[in-house]
C-alpha positions as CSV (number, residue, x, y, z in Angstrom):
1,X,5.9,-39.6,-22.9
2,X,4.8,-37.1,-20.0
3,X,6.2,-34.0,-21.3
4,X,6.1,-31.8,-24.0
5,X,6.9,-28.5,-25.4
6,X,6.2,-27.2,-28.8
7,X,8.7,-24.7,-30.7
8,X,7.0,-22.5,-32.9
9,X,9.3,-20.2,-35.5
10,X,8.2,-17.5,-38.3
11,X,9.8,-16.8,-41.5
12,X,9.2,-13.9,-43.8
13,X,8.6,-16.1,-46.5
14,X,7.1,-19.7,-47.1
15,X,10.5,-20.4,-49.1
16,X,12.8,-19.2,-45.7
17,X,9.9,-22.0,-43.2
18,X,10.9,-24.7,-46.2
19,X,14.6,-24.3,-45.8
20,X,15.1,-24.2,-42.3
21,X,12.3,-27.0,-42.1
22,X,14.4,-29.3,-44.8
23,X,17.5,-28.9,-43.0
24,X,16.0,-29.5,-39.4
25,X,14.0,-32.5,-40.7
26,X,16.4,-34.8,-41.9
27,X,17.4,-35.0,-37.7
28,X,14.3,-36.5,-36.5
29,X,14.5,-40.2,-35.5
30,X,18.6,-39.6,-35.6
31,X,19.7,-37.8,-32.4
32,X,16.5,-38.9,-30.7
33,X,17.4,-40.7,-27.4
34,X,15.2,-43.2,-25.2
35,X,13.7,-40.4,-23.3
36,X,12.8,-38.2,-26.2
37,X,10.8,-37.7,-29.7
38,X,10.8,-35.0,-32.1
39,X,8.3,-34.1,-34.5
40,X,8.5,-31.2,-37.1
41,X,5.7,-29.5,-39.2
42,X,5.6,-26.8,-42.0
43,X,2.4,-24.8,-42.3
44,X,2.8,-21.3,-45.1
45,X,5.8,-19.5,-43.2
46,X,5.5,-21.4,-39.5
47,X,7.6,-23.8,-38.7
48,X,6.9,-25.7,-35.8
49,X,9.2,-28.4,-33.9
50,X,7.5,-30.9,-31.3
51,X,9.4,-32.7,-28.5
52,X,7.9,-35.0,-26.1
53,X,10.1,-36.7,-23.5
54,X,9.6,-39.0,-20.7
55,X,11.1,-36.6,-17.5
56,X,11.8,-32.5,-17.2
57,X,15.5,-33.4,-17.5
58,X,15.0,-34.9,-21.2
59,X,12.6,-32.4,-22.2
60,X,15.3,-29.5,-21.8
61,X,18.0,-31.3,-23.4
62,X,15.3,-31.9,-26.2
63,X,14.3,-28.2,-26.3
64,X,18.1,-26.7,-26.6
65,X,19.2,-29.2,-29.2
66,X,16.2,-28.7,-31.6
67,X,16.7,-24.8,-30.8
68,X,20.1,-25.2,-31.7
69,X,19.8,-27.4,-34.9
70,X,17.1,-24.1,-35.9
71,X,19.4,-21.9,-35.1
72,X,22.4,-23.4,-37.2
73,X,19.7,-23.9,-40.2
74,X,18.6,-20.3,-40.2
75,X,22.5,-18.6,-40.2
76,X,23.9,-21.5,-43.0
77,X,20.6,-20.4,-44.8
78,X,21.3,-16.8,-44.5
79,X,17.4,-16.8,-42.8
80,X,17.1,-14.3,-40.8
């Protein structure tokens, strides 16, 4: 992998971080393709979602769908 980008979120509380990160988890190694991997880490109330891909072109795809798959987690969660 040549390219990476990491997404970094902040909750208001270590209990908001867990359940966005427990949603977002269970996706990595499942919608990864051959040009991209995804990481994700939980540190107090940061959550923090890694993608490394093989071109630019895989690299965006990589960032919108894991901003996405946040996004969904934090309005189901009622995170704000």
């Amino acid at each position: 992998m040549t390219h990476s980008a990491e997404l970094l979120f902040a909750y208001e509380t270590p209990e908001d971080a867990a359940l966005v990160e427990r949603s977002v988890r269970q996706e990595v190694g499942d919608i990864e393709g051959d040009r991209t991997t995804a990481s994700v880490s939980l540190d107090g109330t940061d959550l923090a979602v890694r993608v490394d891909a093989d071109d630019l072109v895989a690299l965006r795809a990589g960032i919108n769908t894991w901003s996405t798959l946040v996004e969904v987690a934090e309005r189901v969660g009622g995170v704000a």
